[in-house]
N, C-alpha and C positions, 0 to 999 in steps of 0.2 A: 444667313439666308432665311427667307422667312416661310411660313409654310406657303403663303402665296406664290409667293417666285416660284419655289420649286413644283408646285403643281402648275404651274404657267404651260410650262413646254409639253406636259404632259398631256393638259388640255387641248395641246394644238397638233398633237400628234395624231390621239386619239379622235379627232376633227376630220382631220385629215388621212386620215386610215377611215375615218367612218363611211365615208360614202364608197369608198375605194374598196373596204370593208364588206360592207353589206354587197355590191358589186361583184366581188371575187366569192362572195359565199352563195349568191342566189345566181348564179349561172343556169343551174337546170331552168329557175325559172322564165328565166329571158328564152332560153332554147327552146322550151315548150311554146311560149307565145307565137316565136318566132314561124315556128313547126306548123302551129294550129295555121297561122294567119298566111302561108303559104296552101297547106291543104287545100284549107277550104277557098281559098282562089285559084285552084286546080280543079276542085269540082264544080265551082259554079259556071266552069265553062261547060260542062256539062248539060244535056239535054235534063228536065225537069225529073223525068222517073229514074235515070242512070246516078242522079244527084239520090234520090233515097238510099237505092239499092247503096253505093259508092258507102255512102256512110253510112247504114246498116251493118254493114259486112265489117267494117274497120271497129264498129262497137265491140264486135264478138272478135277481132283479129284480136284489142287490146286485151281481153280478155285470156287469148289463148298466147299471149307472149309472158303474161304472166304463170300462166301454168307453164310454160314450155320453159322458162327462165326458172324457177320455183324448182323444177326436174332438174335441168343443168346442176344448180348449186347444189344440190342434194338435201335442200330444207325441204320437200314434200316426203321426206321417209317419215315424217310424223303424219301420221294418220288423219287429226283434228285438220291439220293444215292441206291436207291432200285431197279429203273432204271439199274444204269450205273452198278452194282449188274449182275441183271440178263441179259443185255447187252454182260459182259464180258463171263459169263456162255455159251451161247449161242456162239461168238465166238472162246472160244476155244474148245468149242465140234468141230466147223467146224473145229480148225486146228487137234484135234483128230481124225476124219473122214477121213481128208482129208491126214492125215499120214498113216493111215491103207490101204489107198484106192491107194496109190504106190507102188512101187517096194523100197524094203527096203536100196536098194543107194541114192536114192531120196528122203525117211520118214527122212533119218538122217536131210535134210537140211530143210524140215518141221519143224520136231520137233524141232530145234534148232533154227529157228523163233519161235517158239509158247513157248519156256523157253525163250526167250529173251524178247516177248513178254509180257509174267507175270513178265519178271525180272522187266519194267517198271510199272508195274501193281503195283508191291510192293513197289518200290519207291512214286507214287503217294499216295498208302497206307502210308505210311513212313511219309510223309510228310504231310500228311493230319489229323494223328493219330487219327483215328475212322474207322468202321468198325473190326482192328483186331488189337492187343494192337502192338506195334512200334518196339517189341524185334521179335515178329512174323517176323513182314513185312521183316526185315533186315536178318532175318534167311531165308527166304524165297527167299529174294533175294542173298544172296549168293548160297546157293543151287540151285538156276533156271541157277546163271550163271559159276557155273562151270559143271554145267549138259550140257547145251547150248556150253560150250568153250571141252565139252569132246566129244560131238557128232559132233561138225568141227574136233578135229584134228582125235579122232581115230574112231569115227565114231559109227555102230551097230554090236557085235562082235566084 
């Protein structure tokens, strides 16, 4: 047998596991799409200013799921992490606030800082894998950034 033959099947497997592959391994990320693209067609029935507020308040929920998930598993007994924890809470209450507190042409590009802002949030989460398990983080970051990529182009309503 030659070395071709015998990497043949291997190629074809490996092929065939690829797409199947990557599929079974990127789950959170279809769930978050999936998540995002229902949301935010739940709130665009929404009246114009219920639509900021709606997803203002969901900025700082994601925010506080991770502190609250963070507490559960018992990784906020380290100090640094229990910090930058309630750190992030607090900032994006402000970009919360401070979406509610514009004119809803202008909440869009708040808000779409403050999902971008978690999208990196979740990444660092990601990669740190503590605080909230790693399928979370990846779901989370898909949904922050097609919520963020829908409130540039089309906007609130």
């Amino acid at each position: 047998m030659t070395r071709a033959t015998a990497a043949a099947p291997d190629l074809a497997t490996r092929r065939a596991d690829g797409v199947r592959g990557v599929l079974a391994r990127r789950w959170p990320a279809a769930l978050g799409a999936v998540a995002a693209a229902n949301g935010f067609a739940l709130v665009a029935r929404l009246p114009e200013p219920a639509q900021a507020w709606t997803s203002a308040w969901c900025v700082l929920l994601a925010a506080v799921v991770y502190l609250t998930w963070g507490t559960a598993r018992g990784d906020l007994g380290d100090r640094r992490l229990l910090t930058a924890q309630t750190a992030a809470v607090l900032g994006f209450g402000a970009v919360a606030l401070a979406a509610v507190a514009v004119e809803p042409a202008a909440a869009r590009y708040v808000l779409a800082a403050g999902w971008l802002g978690h999208a990196a949030w979740d990444v660092a989460h990601h990669r740190l894998g503590r605080v909230v398990p790693r399928w979370y983080a990846e779901t989370c970051l898909v949904a922050d950034l097609v919520v963020a990529a829908a409130l540039l182009t089309v906007g609130l309503g």
